[in-house]
N, C-alpha and C positions, 0 to 999 in steps of 0.2 A: 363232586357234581360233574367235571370235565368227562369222567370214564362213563359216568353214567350218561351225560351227553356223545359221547363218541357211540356206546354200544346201541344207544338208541337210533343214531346217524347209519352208524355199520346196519344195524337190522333191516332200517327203512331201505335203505341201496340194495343190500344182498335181495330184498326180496322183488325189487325192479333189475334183479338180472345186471347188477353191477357185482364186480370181486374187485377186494383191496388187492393194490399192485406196489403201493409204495408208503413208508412208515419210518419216519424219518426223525428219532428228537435230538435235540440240541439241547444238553444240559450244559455245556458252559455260556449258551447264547439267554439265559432264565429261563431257562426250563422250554422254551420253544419248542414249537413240535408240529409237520406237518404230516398229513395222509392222503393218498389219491386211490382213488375207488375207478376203475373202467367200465364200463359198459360198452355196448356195440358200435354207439354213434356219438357218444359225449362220458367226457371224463369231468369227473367231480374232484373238486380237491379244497382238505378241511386247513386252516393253519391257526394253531394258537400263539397268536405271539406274545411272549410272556414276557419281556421289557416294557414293549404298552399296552399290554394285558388287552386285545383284540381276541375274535375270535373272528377271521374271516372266512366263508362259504363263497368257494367259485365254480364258473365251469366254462369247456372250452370243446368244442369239436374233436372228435377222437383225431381228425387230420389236421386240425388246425394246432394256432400256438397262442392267441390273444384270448385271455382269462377274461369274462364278464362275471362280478362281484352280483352273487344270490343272498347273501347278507354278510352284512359287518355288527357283530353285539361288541360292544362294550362290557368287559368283565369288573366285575369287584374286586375289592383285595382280598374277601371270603373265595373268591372265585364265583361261575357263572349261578345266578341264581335263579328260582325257577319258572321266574320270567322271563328273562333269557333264555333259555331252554328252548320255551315252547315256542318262544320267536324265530330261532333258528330252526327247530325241526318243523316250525309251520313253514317258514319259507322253502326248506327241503321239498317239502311236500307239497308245494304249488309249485313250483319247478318239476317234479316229477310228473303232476299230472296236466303238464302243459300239453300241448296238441304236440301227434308226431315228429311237424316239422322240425320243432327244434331238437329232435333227433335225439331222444331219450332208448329207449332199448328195441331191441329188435323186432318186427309187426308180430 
């Protein structure tokens, strides 16, 4: 269910004009694993962390460095299930169509 989350995460960015820039797992950290997607004016970044089994969604000013948390699920020991899913890619997706100020992709 994670890939299937990530490719639906990936889709929903690629088509707001974000491209993955970084992909990062850590198998001897449990399986941990983070990705960061750019866009124009703000970078997205996904992390699984697989010791407390989180999945956190952030994002931060393409110029900046302080991460503001878009969501934190809670995963299962099955892993994410698909209620979680849709919480994370609905929050994705109210982040993306926030007004331009918070500086989502290019006018």
């Amino acid at each position: 269910m994670l890939d299937f989350l990530l490719n639906e995460v990936e889709a929903e960015l690629k088509a707001s004009g974000f491209r993955r820039v970084h992909d990062q797992k850590h198998p001897q950290a449990f399986g941990s694993r983070e990705l960061v997607w750019a866009g124009t004016k703000q970078v997205v970044r996904l992390v699984w962390d697989g010791k407390e089994s989180w999945i956190l969604m952030q994002t931060r000013p393409s110029d900046g460095i302080k991460w503001e948390d878009v969501v934190l699920e809670r995963v299962g020991r099955d892993g994410i299930d698909e209620a979680g899913r849709v919480r994370v890619v609905a929050a994705l997706r109210a982040f993306l169509e926030a007004p331009s100020d918070r500086g989502l992709t290019s006018a």
